[in-house]
KOLVEX-809091 format. One line per 4 residues: number of its first residue (from 1); their letters; for each residue x, y, z of C-alpha. Coordinates in steps of 0.5 Angstrom, whole numbers, plus 2048, in hexadecimal, padded with zeros to 3 digits. Last residue first. Example, Ala and Ser with C-alpha at 12.3 -4.5 7.8 and 13.67 -1.06 7.14 Angstrom:
<gulos>
2) SA) 81B:7FE:80E | 819:7F7:810 $
</gulos>
This chain:
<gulos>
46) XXXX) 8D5:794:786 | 8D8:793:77F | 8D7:79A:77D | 8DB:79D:782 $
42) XXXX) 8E0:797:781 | 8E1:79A:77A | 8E1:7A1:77B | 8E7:79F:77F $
38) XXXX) 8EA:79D:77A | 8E8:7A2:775 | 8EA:7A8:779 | 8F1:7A4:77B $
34) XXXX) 8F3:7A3:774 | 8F1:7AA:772 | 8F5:7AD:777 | 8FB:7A8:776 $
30) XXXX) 8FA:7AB:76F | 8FA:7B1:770 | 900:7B2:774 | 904:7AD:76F $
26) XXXX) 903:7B2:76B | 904:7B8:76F | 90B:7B5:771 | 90C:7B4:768 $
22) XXXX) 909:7BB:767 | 90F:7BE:76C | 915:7B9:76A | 914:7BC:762 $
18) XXXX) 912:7C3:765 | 919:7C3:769 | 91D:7C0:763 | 91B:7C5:75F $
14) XXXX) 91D:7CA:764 | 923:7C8:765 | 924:7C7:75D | 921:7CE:75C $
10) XXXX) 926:7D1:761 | 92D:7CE:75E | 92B:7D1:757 | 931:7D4:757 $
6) XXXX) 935:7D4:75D | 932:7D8:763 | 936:7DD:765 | 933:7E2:75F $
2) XX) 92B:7DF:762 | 92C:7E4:768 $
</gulos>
């Protein structure tokens, strides 16, 4: 299966997929973080 693809064709889709992946399920992350401690904030001033 890999001989159709040129070489190294794959480890540079597949690169690129994991860079996209950790930068979403960075900003996942943070946007969980920030919203936790944001409304911890109002929870604790009430």
């Amino acid at each position: 299966m890999l001989t159709l693809f040129p070489s190294g064709f794959v480890e540079q889709q597949v690169n690129i997929f994991a860079h996209g992946a950790g930068l979403v399920w960075g900003a996942i992350i943070a946007t969980a973080m920030w919203i936790g401690s944001s409304y911890s904030a109002q929870s604790f001033k009430s």
